[in-house]
N, C-alpha and C positions, 0 to 999 in steps of 0.2 A: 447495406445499412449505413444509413449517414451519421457518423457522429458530432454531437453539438459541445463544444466547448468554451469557458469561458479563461482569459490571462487574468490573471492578479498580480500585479508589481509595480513598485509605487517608484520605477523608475518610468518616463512614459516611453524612453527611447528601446527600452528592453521590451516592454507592452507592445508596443508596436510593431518592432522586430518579429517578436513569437507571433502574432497574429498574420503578420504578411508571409510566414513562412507556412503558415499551416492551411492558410488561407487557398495555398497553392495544389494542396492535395483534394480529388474529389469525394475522397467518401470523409471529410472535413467541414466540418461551418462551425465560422467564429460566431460568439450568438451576441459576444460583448465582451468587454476588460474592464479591469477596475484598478483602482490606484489603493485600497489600504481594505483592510479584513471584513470592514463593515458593508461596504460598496459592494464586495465578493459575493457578500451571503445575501444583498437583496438582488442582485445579479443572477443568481443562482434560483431563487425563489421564483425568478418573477418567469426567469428563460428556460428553467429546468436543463442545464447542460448534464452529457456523459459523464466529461471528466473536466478538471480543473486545474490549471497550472498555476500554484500557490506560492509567491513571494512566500519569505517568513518573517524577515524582518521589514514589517511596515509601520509607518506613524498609526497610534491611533489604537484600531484591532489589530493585533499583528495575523500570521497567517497559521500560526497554531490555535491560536481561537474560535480564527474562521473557520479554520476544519474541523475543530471540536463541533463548532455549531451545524456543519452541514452534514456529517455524518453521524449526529446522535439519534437520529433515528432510524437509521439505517437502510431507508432507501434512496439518499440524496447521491450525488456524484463521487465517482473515484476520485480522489486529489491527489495531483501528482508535483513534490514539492522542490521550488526550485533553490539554487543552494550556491554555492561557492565554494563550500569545502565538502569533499564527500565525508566526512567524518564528522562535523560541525553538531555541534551539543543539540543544536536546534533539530536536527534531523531527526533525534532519538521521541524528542519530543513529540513533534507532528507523526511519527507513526503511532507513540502511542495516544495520538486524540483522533486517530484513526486512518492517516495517511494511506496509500496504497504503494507507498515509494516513494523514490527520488530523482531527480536529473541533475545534475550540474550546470550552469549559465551557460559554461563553454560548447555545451552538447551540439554534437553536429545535427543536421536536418536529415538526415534518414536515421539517426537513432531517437531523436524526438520522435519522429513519426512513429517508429517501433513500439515506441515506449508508447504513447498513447494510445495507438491500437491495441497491443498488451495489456492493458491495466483496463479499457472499456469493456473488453473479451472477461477481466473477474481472471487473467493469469496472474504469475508470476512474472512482478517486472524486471527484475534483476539479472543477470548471471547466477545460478545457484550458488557458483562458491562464491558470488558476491555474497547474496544473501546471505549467506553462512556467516561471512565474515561479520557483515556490518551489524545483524542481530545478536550476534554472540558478543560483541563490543558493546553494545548498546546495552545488551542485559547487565553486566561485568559493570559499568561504569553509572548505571543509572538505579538508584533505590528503585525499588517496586512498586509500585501505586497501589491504592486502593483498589482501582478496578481490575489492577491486574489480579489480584487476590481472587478475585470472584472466577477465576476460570480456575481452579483449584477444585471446587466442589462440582462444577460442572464436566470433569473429564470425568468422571463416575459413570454418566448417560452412554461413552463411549462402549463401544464393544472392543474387543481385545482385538482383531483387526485393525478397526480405526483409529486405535491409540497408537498401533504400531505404524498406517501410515499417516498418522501427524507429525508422529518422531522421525520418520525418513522425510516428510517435509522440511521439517526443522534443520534434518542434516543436509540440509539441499540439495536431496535429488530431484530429479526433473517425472511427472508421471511416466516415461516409460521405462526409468531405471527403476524407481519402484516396481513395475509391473516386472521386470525381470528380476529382481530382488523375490519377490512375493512368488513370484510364478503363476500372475495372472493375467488377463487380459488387460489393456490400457483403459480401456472400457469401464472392466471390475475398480481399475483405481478410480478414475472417474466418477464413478460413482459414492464409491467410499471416500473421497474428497469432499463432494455435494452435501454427503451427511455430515460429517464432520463439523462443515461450516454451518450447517443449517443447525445442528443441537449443542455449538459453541455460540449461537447468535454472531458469527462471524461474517465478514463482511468478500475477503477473498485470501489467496494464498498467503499473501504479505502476514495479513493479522495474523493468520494462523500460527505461522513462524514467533510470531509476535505473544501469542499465549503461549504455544509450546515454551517457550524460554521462562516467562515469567513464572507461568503454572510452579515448575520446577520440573517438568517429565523430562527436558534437557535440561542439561548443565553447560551453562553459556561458555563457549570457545571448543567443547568437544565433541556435540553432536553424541554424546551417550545420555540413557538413559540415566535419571537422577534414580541411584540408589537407596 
């Protein structure tokens, strides 16, 4: 499978970089770049790309905007956000308007690659105990949103299973330590991952991570259940 991607960064020399370098791999096509949030999303509209590598700070639409807009319907592109600081206030933001992650500027070219294959796939793009880390930080530091509220009433649909592997989501295990946690097949997690996302309206593991904390079923930095 070929996947189609578009850069957003309103440097062009950084634009241009990332697209010659991805351009290099074959199950890759650059489909376009854009210099600022607005360009992004008719970019995206017009080319239908996979995944998105999203500037944040751009003139204009920034690139939390633009992924607000391309993900609020929830079949648009994974956005994968590019950054300078891996802890950068912006980062907290763009996951929650739907982000599927992060890279750093500095990222070598075979973990860009990684990373983009990962988050097309609908994985986890992180290191878990990354994930752990930066979700639990971000929960901890950043007020709640409105929309985070709304996953509150929605873990109700969960069955007692799948509450339990959201919560080992959350605590960043990878599905096959879940499965040896659980004592199930990787398969059985698999599955109950699928659901999960499917009756959270969830997009992929990231978010997940991402409601778990908010909801309150973790309590951000511990990886336990909220009492």
């Amino acid at each position: 499978m070929t996947i189609g991607i578009v850069v957003a960064d309103d440097h062009e020399v950084v634009r241009a970089g990332f697209a010659a370098i991805l351009d290099t791999q074959p199950d890759f096509t650059v489909l376009g770049t854009a210099a600022d949030g607005a360009e992004a999303v008719r970019a995206c509209r017009e080319r239908r790309p996979d995944v998105v590598l999203m500037d944040v700070r751009m003139p204009g639409m920034d690139g939390i905007e633009a992924t607000r807009h391309l993900t609020s319907g929830g079949s648009g592109p994974r956005v994968l956000v590019l950054t300078t600081f891996d802890l950068d206030e912006y980062v907290y933001d763009a996951l929650r308007a739907g982000a599927s992650g992060f890279l750093l500027k500095d990222v070598t070219a075979e973990r860009l690659f990684d990373a983009v294959r990962v988050v097309a796939a609908g994985e986890a793009l992180l290191a878990p105990t990354v994930t752990k880390r930066l979700i639990a930080e971000f929960a901890r530091q950043r007020p709640r949103s409105v929309n985070a509220a709304d996953h509150g009433p929605a873990l109700g649909a969960l069955t007692p299973r799948e509450t339990e592997v959201l919560r080992l989501i959350a605590g960043g295990l990878s599905n096959p330590e879940i499965a040896k946690r659980l004592v199930v097949t990787e398969e059985t997690v698999k599955t109950h991952v699928s659901r999960v996302l499917s009756k959270l309206n969830l997009r992929d593991r990231t978010q997940a991570v991402v409601a778990a904390y908010e909801s309150g079923l973790v309590v951000p930095g511990t990886g336990e259940p909220h009492s």
